[in-house]
N, C-alpha and C positions, 0 to 999 in steps of 0.2 A: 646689640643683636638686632634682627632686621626685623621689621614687623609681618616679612611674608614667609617666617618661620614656622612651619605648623605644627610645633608643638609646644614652643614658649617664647612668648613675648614679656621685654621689659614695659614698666607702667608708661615710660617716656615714649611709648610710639600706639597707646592705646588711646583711644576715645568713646565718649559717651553711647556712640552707636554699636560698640562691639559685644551689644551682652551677646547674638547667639553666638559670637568666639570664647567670651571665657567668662561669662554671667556679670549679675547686675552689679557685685562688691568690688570686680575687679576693672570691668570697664569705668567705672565711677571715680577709683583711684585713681587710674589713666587718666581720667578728663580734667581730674584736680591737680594731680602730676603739671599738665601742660596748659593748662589754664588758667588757675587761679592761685599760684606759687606766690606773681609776684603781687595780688592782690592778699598778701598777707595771709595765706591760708597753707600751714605747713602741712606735706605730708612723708610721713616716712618710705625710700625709695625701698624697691620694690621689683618682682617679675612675676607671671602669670602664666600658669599650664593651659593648653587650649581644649578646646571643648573634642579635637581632633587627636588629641594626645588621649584621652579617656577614653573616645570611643576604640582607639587601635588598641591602647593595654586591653577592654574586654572582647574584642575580634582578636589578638594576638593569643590570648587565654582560651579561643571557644567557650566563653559566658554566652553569648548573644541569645542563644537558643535557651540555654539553662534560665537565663534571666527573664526572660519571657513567657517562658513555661511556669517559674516559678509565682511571678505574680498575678497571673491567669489563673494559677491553681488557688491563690488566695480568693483572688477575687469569686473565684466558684464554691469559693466556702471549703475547697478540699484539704485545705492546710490553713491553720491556725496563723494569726501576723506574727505571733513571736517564730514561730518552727521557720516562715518562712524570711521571716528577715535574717535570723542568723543563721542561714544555709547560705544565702546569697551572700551577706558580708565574707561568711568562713570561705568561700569559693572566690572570692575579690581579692584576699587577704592572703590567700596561696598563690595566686597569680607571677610571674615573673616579667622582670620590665624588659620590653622592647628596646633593643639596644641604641637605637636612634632616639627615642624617649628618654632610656636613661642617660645620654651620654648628655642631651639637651639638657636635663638638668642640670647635671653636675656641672657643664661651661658656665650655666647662667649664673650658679649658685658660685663657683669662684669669682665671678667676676663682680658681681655686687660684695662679697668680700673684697675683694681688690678696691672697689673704688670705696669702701667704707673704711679701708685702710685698716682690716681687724680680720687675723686669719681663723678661720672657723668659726664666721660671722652667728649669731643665736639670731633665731630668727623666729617670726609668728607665723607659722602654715594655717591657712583659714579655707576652710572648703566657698565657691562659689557656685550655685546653681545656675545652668545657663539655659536659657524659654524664652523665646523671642516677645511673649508679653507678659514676662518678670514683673515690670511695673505694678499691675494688677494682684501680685502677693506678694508679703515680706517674707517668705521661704524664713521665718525668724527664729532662730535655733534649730533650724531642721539637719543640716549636719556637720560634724564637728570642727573642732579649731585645736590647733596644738601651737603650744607657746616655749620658747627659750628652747628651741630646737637648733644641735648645734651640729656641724660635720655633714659628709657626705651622704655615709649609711643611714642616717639618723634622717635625713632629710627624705629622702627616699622611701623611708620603711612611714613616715610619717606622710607624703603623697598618697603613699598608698591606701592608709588608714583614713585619709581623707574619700574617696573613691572609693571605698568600702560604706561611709558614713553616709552614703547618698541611699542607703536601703536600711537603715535605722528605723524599728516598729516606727516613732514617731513620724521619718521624712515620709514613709509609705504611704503612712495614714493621714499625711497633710495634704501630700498631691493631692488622694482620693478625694478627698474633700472641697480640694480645690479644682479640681477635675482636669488633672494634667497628667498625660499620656504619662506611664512609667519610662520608655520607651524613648518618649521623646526628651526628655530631660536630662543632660550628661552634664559633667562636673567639672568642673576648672578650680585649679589648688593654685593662691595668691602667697606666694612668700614675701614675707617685708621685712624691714629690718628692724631689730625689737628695740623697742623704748621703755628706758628700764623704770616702767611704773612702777615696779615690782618693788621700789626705795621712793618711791613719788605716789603718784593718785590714776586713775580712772574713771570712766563712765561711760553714758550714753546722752544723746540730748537730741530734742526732737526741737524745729523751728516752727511748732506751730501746740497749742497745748493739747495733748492725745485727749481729753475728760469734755474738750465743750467745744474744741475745735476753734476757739478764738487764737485769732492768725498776727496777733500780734507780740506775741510771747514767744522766744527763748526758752523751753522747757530744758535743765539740765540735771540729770544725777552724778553722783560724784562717791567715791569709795578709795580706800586705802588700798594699794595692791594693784596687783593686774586684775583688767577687765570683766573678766570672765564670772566673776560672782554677782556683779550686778547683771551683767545681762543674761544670766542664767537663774535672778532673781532669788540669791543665795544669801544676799545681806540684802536690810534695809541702809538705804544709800541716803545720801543728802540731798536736797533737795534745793534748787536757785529757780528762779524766774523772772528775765530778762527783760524789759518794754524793749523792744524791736525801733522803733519808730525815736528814741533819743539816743541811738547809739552811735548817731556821726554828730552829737552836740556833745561839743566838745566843755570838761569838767563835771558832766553831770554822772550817776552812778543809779542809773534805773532799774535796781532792783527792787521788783514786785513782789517777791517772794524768797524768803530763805527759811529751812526747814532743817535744823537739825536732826541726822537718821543712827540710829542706831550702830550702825558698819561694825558687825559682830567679830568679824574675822576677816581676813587680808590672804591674797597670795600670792606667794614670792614664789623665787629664786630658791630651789630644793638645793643644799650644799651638796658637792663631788661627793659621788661612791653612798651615796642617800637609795640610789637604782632609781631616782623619777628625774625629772626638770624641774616642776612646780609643786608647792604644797600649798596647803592653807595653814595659817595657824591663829590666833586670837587675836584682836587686837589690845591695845594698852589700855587704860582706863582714861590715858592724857589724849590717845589717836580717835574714842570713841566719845569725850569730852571736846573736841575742836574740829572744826569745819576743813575739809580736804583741799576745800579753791578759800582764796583771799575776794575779793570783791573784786579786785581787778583781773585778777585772773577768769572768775565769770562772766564779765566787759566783755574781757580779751576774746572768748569762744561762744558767746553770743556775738558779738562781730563774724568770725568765720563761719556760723551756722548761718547767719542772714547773708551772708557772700555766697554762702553756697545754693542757699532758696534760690537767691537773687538771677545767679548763674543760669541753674535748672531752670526756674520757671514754676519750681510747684515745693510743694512745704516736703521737708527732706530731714531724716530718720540717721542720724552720727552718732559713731560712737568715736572718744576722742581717750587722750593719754599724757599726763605728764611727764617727764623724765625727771624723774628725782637728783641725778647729778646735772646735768647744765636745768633744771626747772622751766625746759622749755613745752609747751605744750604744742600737739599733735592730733591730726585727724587720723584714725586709720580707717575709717571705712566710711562711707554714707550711700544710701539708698534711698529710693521714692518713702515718706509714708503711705502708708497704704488704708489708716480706716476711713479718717475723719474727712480726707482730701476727697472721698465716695462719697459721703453722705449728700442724699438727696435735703438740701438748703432751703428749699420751697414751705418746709413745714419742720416745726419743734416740737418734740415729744416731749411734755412735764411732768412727772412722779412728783406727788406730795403723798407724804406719809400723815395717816389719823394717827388714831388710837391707837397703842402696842403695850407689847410685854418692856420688862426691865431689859435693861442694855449688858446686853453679856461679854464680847470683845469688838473693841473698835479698830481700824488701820487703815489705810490708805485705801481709798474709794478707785475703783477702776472702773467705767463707766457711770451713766446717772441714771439707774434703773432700780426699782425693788421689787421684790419678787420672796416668795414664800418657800419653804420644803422642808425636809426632811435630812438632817446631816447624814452624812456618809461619810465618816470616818477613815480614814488610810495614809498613812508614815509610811509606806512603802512604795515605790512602783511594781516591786514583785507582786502587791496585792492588788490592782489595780481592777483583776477578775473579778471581783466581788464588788464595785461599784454597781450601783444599784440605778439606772437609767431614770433621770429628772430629780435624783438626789443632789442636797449641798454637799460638794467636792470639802471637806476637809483636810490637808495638812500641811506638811511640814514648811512644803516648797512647791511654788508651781513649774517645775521643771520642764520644758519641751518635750521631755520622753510624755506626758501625762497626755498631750494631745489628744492621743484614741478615747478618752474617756470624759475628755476636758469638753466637748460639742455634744455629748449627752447630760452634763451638767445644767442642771437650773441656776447655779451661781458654784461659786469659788471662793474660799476662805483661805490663807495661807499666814501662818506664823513670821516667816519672812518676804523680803521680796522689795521692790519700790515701782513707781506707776511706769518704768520705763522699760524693766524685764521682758526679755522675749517672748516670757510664760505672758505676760499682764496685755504684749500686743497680739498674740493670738487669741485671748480672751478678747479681746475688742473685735478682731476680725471674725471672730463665729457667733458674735453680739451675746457673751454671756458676762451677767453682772458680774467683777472681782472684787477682794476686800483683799489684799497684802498688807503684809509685814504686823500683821498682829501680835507678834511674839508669844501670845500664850491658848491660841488658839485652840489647838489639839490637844492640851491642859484641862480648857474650861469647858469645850463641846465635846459632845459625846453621840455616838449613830443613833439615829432611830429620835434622834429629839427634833422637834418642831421649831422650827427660827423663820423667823422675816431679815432678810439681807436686805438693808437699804441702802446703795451709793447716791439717793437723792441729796444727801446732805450737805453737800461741800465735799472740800477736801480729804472729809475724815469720814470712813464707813462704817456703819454701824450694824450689827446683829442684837436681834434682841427677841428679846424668847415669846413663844408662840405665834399664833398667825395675826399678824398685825391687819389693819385697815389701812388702805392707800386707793388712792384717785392717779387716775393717767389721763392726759388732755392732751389732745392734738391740734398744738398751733397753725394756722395757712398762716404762711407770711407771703404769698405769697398774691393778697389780695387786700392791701393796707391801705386804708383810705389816705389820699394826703388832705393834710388839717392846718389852718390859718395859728390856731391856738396850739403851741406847743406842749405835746404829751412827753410828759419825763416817768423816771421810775423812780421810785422805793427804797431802797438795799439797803441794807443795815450785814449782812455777812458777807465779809471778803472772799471768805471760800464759794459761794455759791453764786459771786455778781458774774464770774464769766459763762456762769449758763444759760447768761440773758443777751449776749452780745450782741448776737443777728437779730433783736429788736430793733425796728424802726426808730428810738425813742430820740426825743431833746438834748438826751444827756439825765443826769440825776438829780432830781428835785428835792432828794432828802438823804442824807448819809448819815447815820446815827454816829457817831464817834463812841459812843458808851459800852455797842455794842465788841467793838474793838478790848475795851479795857476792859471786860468783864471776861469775854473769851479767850484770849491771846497775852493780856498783863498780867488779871487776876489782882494784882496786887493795886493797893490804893497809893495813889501817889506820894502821899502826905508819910506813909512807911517807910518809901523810899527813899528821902528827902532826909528822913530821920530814924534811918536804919535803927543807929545805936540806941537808940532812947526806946527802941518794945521791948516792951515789961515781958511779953508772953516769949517764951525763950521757943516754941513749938512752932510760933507763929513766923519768928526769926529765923527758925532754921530751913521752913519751907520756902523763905523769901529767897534765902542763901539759896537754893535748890534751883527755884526760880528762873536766879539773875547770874547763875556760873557762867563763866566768864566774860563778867563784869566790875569790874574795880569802879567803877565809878554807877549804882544804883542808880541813878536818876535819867542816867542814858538810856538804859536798857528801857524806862516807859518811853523816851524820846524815839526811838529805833524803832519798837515792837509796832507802837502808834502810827509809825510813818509809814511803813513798810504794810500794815493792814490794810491801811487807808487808800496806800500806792493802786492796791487790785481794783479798788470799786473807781479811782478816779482814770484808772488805765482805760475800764470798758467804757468809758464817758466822754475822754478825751478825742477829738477839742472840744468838743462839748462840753457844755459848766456843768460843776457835779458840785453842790452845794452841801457844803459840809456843816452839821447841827457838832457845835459844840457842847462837852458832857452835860447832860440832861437829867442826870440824877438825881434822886431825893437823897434825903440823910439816909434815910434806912436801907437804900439801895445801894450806898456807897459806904454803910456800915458794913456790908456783908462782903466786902471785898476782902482780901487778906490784909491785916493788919488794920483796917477801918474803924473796926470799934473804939479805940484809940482814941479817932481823932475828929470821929462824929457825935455830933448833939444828940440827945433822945428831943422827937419832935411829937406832939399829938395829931398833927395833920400835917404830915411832909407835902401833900401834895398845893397845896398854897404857902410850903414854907420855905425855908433855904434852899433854894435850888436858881439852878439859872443862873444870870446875869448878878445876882447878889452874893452868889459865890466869888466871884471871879474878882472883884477888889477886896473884898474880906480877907484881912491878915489871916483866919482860919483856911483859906484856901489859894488865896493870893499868889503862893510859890508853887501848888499845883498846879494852879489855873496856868502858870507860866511852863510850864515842862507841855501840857498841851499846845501853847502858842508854838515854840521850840520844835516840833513835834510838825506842825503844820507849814512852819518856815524851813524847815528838809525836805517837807513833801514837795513845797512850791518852787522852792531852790536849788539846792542840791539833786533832788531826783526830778524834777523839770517840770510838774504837773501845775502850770500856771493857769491851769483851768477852774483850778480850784477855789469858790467863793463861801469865805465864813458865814456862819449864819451865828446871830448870839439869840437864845433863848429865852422866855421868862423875862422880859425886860421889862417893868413895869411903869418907869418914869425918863423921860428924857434926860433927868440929869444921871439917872444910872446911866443910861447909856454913854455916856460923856466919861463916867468915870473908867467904863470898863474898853471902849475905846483908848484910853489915856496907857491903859495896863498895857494892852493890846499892843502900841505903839512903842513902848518899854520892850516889850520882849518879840520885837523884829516885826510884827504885822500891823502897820500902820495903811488904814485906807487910803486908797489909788495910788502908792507908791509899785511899781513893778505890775501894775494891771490889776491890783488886789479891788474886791471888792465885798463890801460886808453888808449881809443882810440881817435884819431882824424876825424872830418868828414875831406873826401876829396871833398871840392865841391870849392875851386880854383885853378888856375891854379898853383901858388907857388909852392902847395901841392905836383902836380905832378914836375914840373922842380923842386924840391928839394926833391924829395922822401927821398933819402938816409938820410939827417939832419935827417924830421921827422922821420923817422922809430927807428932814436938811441932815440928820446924821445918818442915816443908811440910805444904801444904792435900790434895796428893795425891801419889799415884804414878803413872806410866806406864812400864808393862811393854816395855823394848826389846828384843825373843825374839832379835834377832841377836846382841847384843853377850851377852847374861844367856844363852845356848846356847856361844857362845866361851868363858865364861870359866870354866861349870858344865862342860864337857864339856873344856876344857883345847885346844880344837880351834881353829886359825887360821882364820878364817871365808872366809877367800882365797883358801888351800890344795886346790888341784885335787886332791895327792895323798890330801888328807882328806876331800873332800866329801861321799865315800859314809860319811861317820861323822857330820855336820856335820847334826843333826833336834834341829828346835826340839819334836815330839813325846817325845822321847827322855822316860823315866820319871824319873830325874832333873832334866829343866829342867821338867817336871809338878809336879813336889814342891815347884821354888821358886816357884813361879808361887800353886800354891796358899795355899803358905805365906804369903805374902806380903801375899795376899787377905787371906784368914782373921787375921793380926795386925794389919795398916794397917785393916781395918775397927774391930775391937775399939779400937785409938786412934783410929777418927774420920773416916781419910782414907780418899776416895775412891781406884779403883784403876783404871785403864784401858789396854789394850795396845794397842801403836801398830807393833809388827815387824810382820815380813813375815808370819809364819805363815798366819794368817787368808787373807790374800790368797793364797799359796801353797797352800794346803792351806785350802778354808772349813769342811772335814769338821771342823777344831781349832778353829772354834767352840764347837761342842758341850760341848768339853771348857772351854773358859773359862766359857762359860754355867751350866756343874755346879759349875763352884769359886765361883760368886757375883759375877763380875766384874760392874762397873758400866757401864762402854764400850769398845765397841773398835773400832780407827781401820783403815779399810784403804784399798785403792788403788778409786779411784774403778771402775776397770773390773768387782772384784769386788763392791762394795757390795751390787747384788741380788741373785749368791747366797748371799752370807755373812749377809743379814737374813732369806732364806726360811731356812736352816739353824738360823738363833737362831731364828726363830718357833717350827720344828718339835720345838728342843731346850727350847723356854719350856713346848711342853703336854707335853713328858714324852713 
């Protein structure tokens, strides 16, 4: 069919520049259609109503006037949005097709049945909004989509229902908002040809992370069924995350993140004589127990998400489909994103949460903001009247109808949903805090109660009762001194390193590994190792719970470990991200699941087994190696050879000899494949033996809490000592120095990773005078600890 048809065009003659012909879903197809087919980016074919065919059905109807009047009359407060939206639809919906219109259909419609070689082709009708600067909103969910639509009539009564859906309370109140002419906006309806998720999977996936806007991540949800539940944020979905940046290195499998979700229910294929197309119905306990994509299948579409940035030019908002019979997957739509690609870059806005109430329901963080109110209760959209303006939006589902009430919200709670729902990106776009997929939100909150929403936290959002205390800082980055001495950062949580990305930093001076096993494993390795042998049969079964599907326990710390570790070494790479191997005491690594077991009672853990005398100890020896294992996936297998060990606690050179020895036993042997192993320097040994360690490690890193404990004789714990307890003190200056001044003369690099710095940035100055190389702090203080080095670099 030709493309100077003015009323429907196939995908095979559209391009990127036709959104004001038939909007941003369907020219977008078009341009993937004829452009990036044969760079491995499938999409299902296709034809597209024109933005000329819409406007003649409401000029052929005499709407024009009626339409105009109607939402004039809204707008004048004369009619209510519900009275007037469903006048306009019911007058859309009575409408009859122009016979040119319709006859245009029905050709285009047998002939993509003809060439799909399937008579009374089922197909997906998806409304397109067409505005010549589309770009600038994701119109996302604003009006409808009809699925497994089959026949003539069927097709047609479902165009039409499309073109009625352009005046839905919610699309009304979206334009308004977005301040787009009623008027000017007409609809274009993209028929494709359906992929039958409906026996396979779905989702949506963003090529850039929607929460922190780090641009090198592959965001992807995934759900059982057709599409339509996740991005209508009706299940929680699964959850992958892709590194961008090693997906043309070929054998490696860079996943940074996998998130098993909930996927409450599916929707299929309604059986003959049922009167629908689609249903929903539950899933299995086996389909909500196992992940939707295989690893390689998330590879595979994190590839076509980066071909399609790549394409564009700008970070780009897909939803994708697998075919459950040939398991081929599919893009059907993409579009611009629209929040994070805005945000003014120049400056980082940082929520830290004080003091607060107990933790009421947690879920998926949407945004990193926190914010205080009042619940407002509502399992309806019929009730939506009674939302109460700067009220927490409570319930079920953040659906797109909620719109009108969703931009008077102080934040957003929903029991279902995942970060990539149309609900979760118009919450981004009107910049109000969300927390999805809680599943028992509207359970445990109740109206008229007091809550602090935090999405500061990471990945996972928290409410918690009453009005909490929180600080908000506004970073310039956009005035960072540059510094001869490199400034690293901090991180110890996976979930919250990518909201440090657009720091200027070195790369990462200190990566807790502990913090990983404690949040994310839970379990002590040493349980895993020897599953059958716990006595506590309670403690076994929660391990079981744990580590489902895993036949082999000791993978699931290898995996969980790697895959944490992956995020914080992601925002660092190529820059070195120095990873503190487990740092535990006994008592710390008692309290893990199943630990008590197989930890000592110590009277002073914090000078006792910990560290580097773990790590050859038959009592830890085969832990210590699930960790090495653990680091040789992250360095190998998933690519990150940025990554340099650090071993802790090491009190004697011939420790370190032996724990090097282990080291080299289970795959991480220094300078092999660019490895390099540093030591913390936080006793005194370290320093009175610099020269030893420096011939076995590549460097040092300065620990000022423990190397101030043990120079000053002072428990670092100790309330009664605190006022004695200064990393400045002249004595931990003297080791510090010393330290420097020897480890350079043998070779190695020296870098401080305590607290000082960040404590006190004024003790810059004073590492900067002794020669140090980097120093690592807490993300909060970075810019004033590198204006301080700048000012101590000119003297």
């Amino acid at each position: 069919m030709a493309k100077n048809d003015p009323h429907v065009i196939f995908f095979d003659n559209l391009r990127r520049g036709d959104v004001a012909l038939v909007g941003g879903k369907n020219s977008s197809l078009g341009e993937m259609v004829q452009k990036l087919g044969g760079l491995g980016v499938t999409v299902p074919p296709g034809f597209a109503t024109t933005a000329d065919a819409y406007r003649g059905y409401i000029t052929a109807n005499g709407l024009d006037d009626f339409v105009a009047r109607s939402m004039a009359d809204w707008t004048a407060g004369k009619k209510t949005l519900s009275e007037t939206g469903a006048a306009v639809r019911a007058a859309i919906r009575a409408g009859d097709w122009p016979e040119t219109t319709r006859k245009a259909i029905v050709e285009a419609y047998r002939e993509l049945s003809k060439r799909a070689g399937i008579e009374r082709l089922s197909v997906a009708v998806r409304s397109s909004a067409t505005a010549e600067d589309l770009p600038d909103a994701s119109f996302a969910g604003q009006q409808e989509t009809y699925l497994n639509v089959s026949g003539e009539e069927a097709l047609l009564e479902a165009c039409r229902n499309c073109y009625a859906s352009l005046f839905t309370d919610r699309a009304i109140s979206y334009r308004a908002v977005q301040g787009f002419d009623h008027m000017q906006v007409a609809l274009s309806v993209g028929v494709q040809q359906m992929v039958r998720s409906d026996i396979g999977g779905s989702g949506v996936m963003f090529s850039i992370d929607t929460e922190s806007g780090f641009d090198k991540v592959v965001l992807i949800n995934a759900a059982w069924g057709l599409g339509e539940n996740v991005v209508q944020g009706a299940v929680t979905p699964d959850e992958f995350q892709v590194y961008k940046p090693f997906l043309d290195k070929p054998g490696l499998t860079p996943i940074v993140a996998k998130i098993l979700g909930a996927k409450e229910k599916k929707m299929i294929y309604a059986a003959a004589g049922e009167g629908r197309t689609i249903k929903n119905v539950p899933t299995s306990k086996a389909e909500r127990g196992t992940f939707v994509l295989s690893d390689d299948e998330a590879v595979s579409l994190a590839r076509m998400a980066a071909t399609i940035e790549k394409h564009y030019g700008l970070p780009m908002d897909m939803e994708w489909a697998r075919d459950g019979i040939t398991n081929q997957l599919f893009i059907v739509q993409a579009r611009p994103e629209t929040v994070q690609s805005r945000l003014d870059v120049g400056t980082l806005k940082s929520y830290s949460i004080g003091a607060h109430g107990e933790t009421l329901v947690s879920g998926i963080s949407v945004g990193s903001a926190i914010t205080t109110g009042t619940v407002c209760l509502i399992e309806s959209v019929k009730d939506i009247d009674r939302f109460v303006e700067g009220s927490v939006l409570v319930t079920s589902t953040t659906d797109p109808d909620w719109v009108p009430i969703m931009k008077k919200a102080s934040a957003i709670v929903t029991d279902h949903g995942g970060r990539t729902s149309h609900a979760a990106i118009v919450s981004r776009e009107l910049g109000v805090p969300a927390i999805v997929g809680c599943g028992n939100a509207t359970h445990l909150l109740h109206s008229e109660q007091e809550v602090t929403v935090s999405c500061a936290e990471g990945d996972t959002g928290l409410v918690y009762a009453g009005t909490a205390d929180y600080q908000v800082e506004e970073l310039d980055l956009a005035h960072v001194p540059e510094t001869k001495t490199r400034i690293m950062l901090n991180l110890a949580n996976p979930q919250t390193a990518t909201r440090w990305w657009r720091l200027p930093a070195a790369g990462v001076g200190l990566a807790r590994m502990e913090f990983v096993i404690s949040n994310t494993i839970k379990v002590h390795p040493e349980a895993l190792l020897h599953f059958d042998a716990i006595r506590d049969e309670a403690v076994q079964a929660e391990i079981e719970a744990l580590t489902a599907g895993y036949d082999d326990k000791p993978q699931f710390f290898v995996d969980q470990l790697a895959i944490g570790l992956s995020r914080i070494a992601a925002v660092a790479y190529p820059n070195p991200m120095i990873l503190r191997m487990s740092d535990f005491k006994t008592n710390e690594y008692a309290d893990l699941l199943g630990g008590r077991q197989f930890e000592p009672h110590e009277e002073n853990p914090m000078i006792g087994w910990r560290g580097a005398s773990r790590y050859y100890d038959e009592g830890y020896r085969d832990g210590f190696a699930l960790e090495c294992r653990a680091v040789a996936k992250l360095r190998g297998e998933m690519g990150f050879d940025n990554v340099i060990v650090m071993i802790p606690f090491c009190r004697t050179p011939e420790e370190a000899d032996r724990v090097l020895a282990v080291m080299k036993e289970n795959g991480l042997q220094r300078g092999k494949d660019g490895l390099q192993v540093y030591v913390m320097c936080e006793v005194p040994s370290n320093v009175i033996l610099a020269e030893d360690f420096a011939k076995r490690f590549d460097g040092f890193s300065i620990g000022s809490n423990d190397l101030t404990q043990l120079t000053l004789g002072i428990d670092r714990d100790s309330d009664k000592l605190a006022d004695l307890f200064d990393e400045r003190h002249p004595a931990v200056v003297w080791m510090i120095r010393s330290v420097i001044e020897r480890a350079h003369k043998a070779g190695a690099k020296v870098g401080l990773c305590g607290q000082a710095p960040s404590n006190y940035p004024d003790f810059a100055a004073v590492l900067v005078d002794a020669g140090i190389d980097t120093i690592s702090v807490t993300p909060d203080s970075f810019l004033a600890v590198k204006r301080i080095v700048a000012k101590a670099e000119k003297g």
